[in-house]
N, C-alpha and C positions, 0 to 999 in steps of 0.2 A: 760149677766144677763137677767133674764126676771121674769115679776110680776107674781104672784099667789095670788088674795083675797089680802092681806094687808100684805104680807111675799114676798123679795126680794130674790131670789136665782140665787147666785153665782158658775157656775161649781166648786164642787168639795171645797165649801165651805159651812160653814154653816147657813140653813136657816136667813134671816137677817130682821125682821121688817122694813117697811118702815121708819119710823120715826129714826132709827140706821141709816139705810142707807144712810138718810137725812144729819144724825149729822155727818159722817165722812164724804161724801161727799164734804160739809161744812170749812170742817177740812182740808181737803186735799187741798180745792181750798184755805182756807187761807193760805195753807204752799208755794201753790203755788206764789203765790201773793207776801209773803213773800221775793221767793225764796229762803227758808229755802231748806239744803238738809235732810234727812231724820232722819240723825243723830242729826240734830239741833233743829226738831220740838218735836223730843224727848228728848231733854236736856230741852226744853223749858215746854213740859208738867211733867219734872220731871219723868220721866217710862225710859226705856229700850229701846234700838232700837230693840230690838229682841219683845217686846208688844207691840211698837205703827206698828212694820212692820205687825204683825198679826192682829192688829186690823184692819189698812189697807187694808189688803187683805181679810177680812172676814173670818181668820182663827180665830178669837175670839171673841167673843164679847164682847165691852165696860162694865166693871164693875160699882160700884158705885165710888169705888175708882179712877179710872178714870177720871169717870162722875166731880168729885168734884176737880179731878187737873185742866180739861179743865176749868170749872166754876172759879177757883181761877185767872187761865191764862190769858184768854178770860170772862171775866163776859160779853161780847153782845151775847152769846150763851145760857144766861141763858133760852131764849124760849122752845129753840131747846131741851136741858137738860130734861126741866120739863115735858115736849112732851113725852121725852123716854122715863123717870120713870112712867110715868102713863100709857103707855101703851106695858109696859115691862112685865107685866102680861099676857099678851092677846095670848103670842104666845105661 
């Protein structure tokens, strides 16, 4: 991965705002932690293993619907959430 200006790109994925980057990042280390395996942290966000694998890998980008599972999940992310929607525009 490497930074460009405030936009994180991922080989062969796409362009990713920092602040996304951040919230999955985030996301990942709590599935870690968890030990949640893949399938679990997307039972747990309510989506698809086939949406949270892409979002993971930056084959997607986190929608609002998303945004609002994680938030229901995890409400300590609420920062991190409002962070991305405000600057969700910029890219």
């Amino acid at each position: 991965m490497t930074v460009a200006g405030s936009v994180l790109y991922c080989s062969g994925t796409l362009p990713v705002p920092n602040d996304q980057a951040q919230l999955v990042t985030d996301l990942i280390a709590l599935q870690r932690e968890s030990e949640w395996p893949d399938r679990e942290m997307a039972d747990a966000l309510g989506i698809s293993l086939e949406t949270w694998t892409k979002i993971r890998h930056g084959q997607r980008r986190p929608g609002l619907r998303f945004l609002g599972r994680v938030l229901h999940v995890f409400p300590s992310f609420r920062p991190a959430i409002l962070l991305y929607i405000r600057d969700r525009g910029k890219d």
